[in-house]
C-alpha positions in Angstrom: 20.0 -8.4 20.5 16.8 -5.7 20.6 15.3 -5.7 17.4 12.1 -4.6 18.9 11.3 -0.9 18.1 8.9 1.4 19.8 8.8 5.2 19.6 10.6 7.1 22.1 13.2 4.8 22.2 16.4 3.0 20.6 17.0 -0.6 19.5 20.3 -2.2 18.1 20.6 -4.6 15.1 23.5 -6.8 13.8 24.9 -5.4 10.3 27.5 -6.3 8.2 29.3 -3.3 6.1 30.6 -3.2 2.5 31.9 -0.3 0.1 33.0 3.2 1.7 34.5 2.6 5.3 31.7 4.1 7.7 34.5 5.2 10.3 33.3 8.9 11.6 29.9 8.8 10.2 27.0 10.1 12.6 23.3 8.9 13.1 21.6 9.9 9.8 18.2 9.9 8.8 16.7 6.1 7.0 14.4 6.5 3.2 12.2 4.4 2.2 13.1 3.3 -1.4 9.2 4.6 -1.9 10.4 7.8 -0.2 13.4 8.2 -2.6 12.0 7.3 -5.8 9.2 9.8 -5.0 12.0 12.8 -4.7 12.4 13.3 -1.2 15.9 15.1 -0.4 18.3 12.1 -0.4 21.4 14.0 0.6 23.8 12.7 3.6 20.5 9.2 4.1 20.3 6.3 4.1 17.8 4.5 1.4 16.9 1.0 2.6 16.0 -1.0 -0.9 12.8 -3.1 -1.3 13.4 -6.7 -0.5 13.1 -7.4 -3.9 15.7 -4.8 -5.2 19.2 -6.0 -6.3 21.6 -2.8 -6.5 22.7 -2.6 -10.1 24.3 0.4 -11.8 21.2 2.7 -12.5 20.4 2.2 -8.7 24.1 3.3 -7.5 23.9 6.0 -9.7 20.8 7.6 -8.5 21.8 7.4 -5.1 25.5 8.9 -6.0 23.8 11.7 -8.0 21.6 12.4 -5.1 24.4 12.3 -1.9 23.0 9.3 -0.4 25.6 8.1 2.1 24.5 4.7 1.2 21.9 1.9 0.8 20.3 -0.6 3.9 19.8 -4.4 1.9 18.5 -7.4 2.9 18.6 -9.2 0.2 18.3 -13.3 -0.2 17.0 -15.8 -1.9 16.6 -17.8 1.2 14.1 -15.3 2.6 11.5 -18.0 4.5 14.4 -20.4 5.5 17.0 -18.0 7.1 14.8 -15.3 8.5 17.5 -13.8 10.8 20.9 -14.8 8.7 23.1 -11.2 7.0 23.7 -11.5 3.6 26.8 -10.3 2.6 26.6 -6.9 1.1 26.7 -6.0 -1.9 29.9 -5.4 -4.1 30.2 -2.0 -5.6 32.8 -0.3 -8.2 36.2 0.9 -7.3 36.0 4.5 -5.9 32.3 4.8 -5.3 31.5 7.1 -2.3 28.6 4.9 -0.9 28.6 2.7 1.8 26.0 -0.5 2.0 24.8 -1.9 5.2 23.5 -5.4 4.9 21.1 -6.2 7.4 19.1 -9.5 8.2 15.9 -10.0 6.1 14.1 -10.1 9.8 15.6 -6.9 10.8 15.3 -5.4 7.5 11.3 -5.7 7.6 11.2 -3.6 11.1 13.7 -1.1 9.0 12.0 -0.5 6.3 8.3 -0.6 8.0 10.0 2.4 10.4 11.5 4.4 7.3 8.4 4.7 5.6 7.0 7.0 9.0 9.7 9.4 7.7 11.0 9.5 11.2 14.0 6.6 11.5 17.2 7.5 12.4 20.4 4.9 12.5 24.0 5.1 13.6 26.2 2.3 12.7 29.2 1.5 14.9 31.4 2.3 12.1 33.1 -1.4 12.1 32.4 -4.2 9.0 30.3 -6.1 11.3 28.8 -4.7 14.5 25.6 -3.1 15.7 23.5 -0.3 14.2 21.6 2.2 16.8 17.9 2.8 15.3 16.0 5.3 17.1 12.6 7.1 16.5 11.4 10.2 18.0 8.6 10.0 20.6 5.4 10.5 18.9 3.6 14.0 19.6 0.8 12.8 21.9 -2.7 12.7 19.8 -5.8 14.8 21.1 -7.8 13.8 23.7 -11.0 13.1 21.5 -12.9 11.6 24.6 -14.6 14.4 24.9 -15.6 14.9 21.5 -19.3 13.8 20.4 -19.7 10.7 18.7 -20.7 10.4 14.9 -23.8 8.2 14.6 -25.8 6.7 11.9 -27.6 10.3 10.7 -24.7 12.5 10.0 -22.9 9.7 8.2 -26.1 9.8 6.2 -26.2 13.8 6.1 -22.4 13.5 5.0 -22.6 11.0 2.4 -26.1 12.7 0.9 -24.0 15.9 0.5 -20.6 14.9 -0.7 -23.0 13.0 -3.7 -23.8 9.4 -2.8 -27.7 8.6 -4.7 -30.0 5.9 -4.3 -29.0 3.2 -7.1 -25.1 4.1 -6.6 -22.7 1.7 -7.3 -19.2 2.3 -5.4 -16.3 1.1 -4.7 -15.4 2.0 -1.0 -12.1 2.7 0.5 -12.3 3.2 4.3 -10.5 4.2 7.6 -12.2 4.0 10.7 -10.5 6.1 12.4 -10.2 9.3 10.7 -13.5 11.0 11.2 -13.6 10.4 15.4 -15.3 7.7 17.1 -18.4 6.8 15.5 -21.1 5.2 17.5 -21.5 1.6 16.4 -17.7 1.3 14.6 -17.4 0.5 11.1 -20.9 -1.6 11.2 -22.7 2.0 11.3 -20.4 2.8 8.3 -21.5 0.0 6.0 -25.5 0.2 7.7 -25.2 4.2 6.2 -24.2 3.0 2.9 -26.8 0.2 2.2 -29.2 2.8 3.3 -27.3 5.7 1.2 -27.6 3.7 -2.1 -30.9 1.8 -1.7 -32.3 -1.3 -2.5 -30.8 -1.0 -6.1 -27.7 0.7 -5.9 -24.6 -1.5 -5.0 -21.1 -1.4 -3.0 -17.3 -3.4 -3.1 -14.9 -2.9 -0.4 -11.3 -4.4 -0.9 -10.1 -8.1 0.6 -7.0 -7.6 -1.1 -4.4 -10.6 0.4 -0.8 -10.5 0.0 0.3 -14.0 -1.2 2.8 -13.1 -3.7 5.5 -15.6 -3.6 7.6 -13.7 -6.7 6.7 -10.6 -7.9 9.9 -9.3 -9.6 12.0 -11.2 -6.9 11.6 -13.0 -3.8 8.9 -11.6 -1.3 10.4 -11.1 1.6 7.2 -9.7 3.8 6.7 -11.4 7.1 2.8 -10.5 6.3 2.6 -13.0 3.5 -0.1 -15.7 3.5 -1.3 -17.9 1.1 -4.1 -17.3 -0.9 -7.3 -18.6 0.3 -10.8 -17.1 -1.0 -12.5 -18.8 2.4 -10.3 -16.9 4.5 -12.7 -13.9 4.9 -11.4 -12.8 8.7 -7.6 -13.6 9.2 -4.6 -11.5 9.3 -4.5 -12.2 6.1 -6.7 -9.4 4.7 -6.9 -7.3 7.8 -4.4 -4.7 6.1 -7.1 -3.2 3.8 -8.6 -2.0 7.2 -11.5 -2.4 9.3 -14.7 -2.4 7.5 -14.1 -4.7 4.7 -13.5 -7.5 7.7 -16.6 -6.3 9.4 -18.9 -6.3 6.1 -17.7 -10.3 5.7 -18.1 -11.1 9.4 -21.6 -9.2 9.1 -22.6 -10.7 5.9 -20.6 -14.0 5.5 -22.9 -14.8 2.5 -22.1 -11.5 0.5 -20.5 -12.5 -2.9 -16.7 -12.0 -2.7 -14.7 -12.2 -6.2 -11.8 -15.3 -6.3 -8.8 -13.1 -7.4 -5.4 -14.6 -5.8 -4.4 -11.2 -4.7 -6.8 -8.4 -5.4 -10.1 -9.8 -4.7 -13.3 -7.7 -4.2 -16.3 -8.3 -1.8 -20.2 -6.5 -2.7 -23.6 -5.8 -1.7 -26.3 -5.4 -4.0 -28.5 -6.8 -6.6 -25.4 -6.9 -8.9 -22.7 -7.4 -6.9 -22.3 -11.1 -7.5 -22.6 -10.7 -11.0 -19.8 -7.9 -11.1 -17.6 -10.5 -9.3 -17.8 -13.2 -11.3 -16.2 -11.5 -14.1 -12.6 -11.9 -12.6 -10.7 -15.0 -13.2 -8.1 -15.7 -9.9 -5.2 -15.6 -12.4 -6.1 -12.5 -14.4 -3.8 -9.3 -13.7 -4.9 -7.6 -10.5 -6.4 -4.9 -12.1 -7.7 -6.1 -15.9 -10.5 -5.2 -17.5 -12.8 -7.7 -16.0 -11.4 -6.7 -12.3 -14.3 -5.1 -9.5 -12.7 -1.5 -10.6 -13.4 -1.6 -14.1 -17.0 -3.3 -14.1 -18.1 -0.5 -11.6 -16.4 2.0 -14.2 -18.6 0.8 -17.0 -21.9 0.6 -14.8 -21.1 4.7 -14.0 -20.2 3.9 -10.5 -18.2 6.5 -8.4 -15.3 6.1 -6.0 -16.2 6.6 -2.2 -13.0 7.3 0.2 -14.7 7.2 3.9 -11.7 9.3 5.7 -8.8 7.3 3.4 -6.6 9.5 1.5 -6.2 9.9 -2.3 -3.4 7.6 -2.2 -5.3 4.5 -0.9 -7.1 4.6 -4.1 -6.3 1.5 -5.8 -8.7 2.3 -9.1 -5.2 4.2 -10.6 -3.9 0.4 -11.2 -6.2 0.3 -13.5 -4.8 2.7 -16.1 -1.1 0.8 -15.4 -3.1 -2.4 -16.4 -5.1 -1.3 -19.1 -2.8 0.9 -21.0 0.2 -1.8 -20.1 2.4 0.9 -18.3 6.0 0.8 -16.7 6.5 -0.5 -13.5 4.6 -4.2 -14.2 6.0 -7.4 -13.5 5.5 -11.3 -13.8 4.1 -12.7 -11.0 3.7 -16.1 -8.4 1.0 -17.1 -6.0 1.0 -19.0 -3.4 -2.3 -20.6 -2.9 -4.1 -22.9 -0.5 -6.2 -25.5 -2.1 -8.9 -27.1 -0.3 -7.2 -29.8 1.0 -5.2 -28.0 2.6 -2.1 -28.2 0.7 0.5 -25.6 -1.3 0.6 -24.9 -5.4 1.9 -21.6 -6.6 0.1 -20.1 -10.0 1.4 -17.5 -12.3 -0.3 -13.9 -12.6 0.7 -11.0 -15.0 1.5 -7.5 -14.5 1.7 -8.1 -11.0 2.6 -4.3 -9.3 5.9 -4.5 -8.0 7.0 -1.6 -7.3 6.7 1.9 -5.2 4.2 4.4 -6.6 4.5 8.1 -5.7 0.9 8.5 -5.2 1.5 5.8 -2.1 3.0 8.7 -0.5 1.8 11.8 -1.8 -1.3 11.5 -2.1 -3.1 14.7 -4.2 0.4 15.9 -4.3 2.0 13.2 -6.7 2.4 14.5 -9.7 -0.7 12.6 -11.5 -3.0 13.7 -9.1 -2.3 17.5 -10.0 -2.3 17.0 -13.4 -5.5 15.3 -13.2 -7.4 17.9 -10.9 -6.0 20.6 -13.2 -7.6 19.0 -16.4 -11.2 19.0 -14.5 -11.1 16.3 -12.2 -13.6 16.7 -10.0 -13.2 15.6 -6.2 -16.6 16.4 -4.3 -15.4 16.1 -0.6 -17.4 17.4 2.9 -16.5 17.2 6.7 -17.2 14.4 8.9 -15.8 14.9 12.4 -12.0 15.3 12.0 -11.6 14.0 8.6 -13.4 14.1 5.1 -15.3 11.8 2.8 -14.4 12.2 -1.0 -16.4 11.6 -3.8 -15.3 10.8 -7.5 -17.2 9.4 -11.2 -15.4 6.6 -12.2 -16.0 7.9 -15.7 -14.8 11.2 -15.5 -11.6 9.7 -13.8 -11.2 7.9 -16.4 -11.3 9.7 -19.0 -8.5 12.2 -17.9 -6.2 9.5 -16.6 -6.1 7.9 -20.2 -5.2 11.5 -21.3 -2.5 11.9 -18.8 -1.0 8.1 -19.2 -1.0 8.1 -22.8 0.6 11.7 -23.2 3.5 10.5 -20.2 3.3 6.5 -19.7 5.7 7.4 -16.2 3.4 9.0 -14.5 1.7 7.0 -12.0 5.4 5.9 -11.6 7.1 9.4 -11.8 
């Protein structure tokens, strides 16, 4: 069986079938429960659920109201044991027009990594057990940018002096490498420009997020998980927060790094260990003594080097704070120093999609926040932009916005 997927071409799977009989259906496009929850046009998809999602009644409903064809699961408790076994699928009422394709929990995680490009198409055999075809358009070739002069050390300096960045700043950095054009040096000229940018005084986090949830409102079912280990400070573990914050550890492996399970924090700066400390491991990712809200109360600013809006992880905060919808009980697995497995409990773990993950300054917080004043200072830099926001400010109109409507971050 393929199960490999590449763009340009087609790959099968193994399914089992359940509910309305999928005889004469045709390839149709694959959402991401992210996707749907966020409003994307749901009619004649398919909408592959979260690992952790069991379809109830308020679930088959949506996707009824919306003219889903039907839902992709992998669901199963047995997630680590039986990588590559089908659950059956699920059972659903007499009469309901929606099919359900049940799908192993290793194919599933190729799935649903492919929906969320917007761009998956499947075609199911149309038998209870048989092979789905998956395909993916061929990507639009990118832009030579060979040609294109490098970014060094100066402009990153010119650009961050003019979208706002001081001597004595205090920021919390989100980063991607690869969004302004090829800068000379990599992401070690990036983190030389800050420590210049905010001086001797002025201080900087970057994320080293893990994701060693065992249980976070079910099962995790991500073939990424690893346990938590604060040592770690180069693996695969933490690589999916990007390339800088493993480059700041591997050039600074001294530099004070919070011990959060999950959602740990690493600095530079005359107060950087002391804003770490604050942060127990088993605290909620995001409380009030998290990396995000001691920068808030020393006046810090956000800094997003070429990320968009959406990577911006300081909107947690407000879920936390204000104890929004959409938290969940959570599990750990962690890696002692000896070498061996216990699992800790964390609160208001985040659980779920957000529609900022996908829209960016289109989700609906975003525009009601930039519409009550929030101010986004953002310049060029090659091919992408670096954005500016007070910590402050930000939060002072989210609090607005989240107490008036507790939904929506969540929308």
């Amino acid at each position: 069986m393929k199960n490999a997927i590449s763009p340009g071409s087609e790959s099968e799977f193994d399914y089992r079938c359940g509910g309305s009989p999928l005889n004469g259906r045709q390839e149709a496009k694959v959402l991401s429960e992210a996707q749907f929850l966020a409003g994307e046009d749901a009619r004649g998809v398919w909408v592959i659920l979260e690992p952790e999602t069991v379809a109830g009644p308020a679930q088959i409903d949506a996707l009824r109201a919306r003219g889903a064809l039907g839902f992709i699961s992998d669901f199963t408790p047995d997630r680590f044991e039986r990588p590559d076994e089908i659950p059956s699928p699920a059972t659903l009422p007499d009469g309901c027009p929606l099919a359900v394709i049940s799908v192993s929990p290793r194919s599933g995680l190729r799935l649903r990594t492919l929906a969320g490009t917007g761009a998956l198409r499947i075609a199911p055999e149309g038998k209870k057990e048989g092979k789905l075809t998956a395909r993916i358009p061929a990507p639009v070739p990118k832009r030579d940018r060979s040609g294109d002069p490098e970014i060094g050390l100066e402009a990153i300096l010119a650009a961050l002096a003019a979208v706002g960045v001081r001597k004595g700043d205090t920021l919390l950095v989100h980063s991607s490498l690869s969004a302004c054009g090829h800068i000379t040096g990599g992401a070690g000229t990036i983190i030389r420009a800050i420590i210049e940018a905010v001086g001797p005084e002025g201080n900087f986090f970057v994320p080293t997020f893990q994701r060693s949830e065992c249980f976070l409102n079910g099962i995790n079912k991500r073939w990424d998980h690893r346990p938590s280990d604060s040592r770690d400070r180069a693996s695969e573990a933490v690589r999916w927060v990007g390339t800088l914050p493993l480059e700041f550890m591997r050039l600074y492996p001294d530099a004070p790094r919070g011990v959060h399970l999950s959602h740990s924090w690493a600095g530079w700066g005359p107060r950087a260990a002391e804003v770490l400390s604050r942060q127990a491991e088993d605290e909620p990712p995001f409380s009030d003594n998290s990396c995000p809200m001691v920068v808030r109360e020393m006046g810090g600013k956000i800094l997003l080097f070429g990320s968009p809006v959406g990577h911006m992880s300081f909107v947690h905060c407000f879920e936390t704070h204000y104890n929004l919808p959409g938290l969940g009980p959570s599990y750990y697995e962690v890696r002692l120093p000896d070498g061996s497995i216990t699992w800790k409990y964390v609160p208001k773990g985040l659980p779920g999609p957000r529609e900022f993950y996908s829209k960016d300054e289109g989700a609906r917080f975003f525009r009601e926040a930039l519409s009550s004043g929030l101010g986004i200072r953002s310049v060029p830099l090659g091919g992408g932009q670096l954005k500016l926001l007070d910590c402050r400010q930000f939060w002072e109109i989210g609090s607005a916005l989240v107490t008036e409507d507790p939904r929506i971050i969540i929308a």
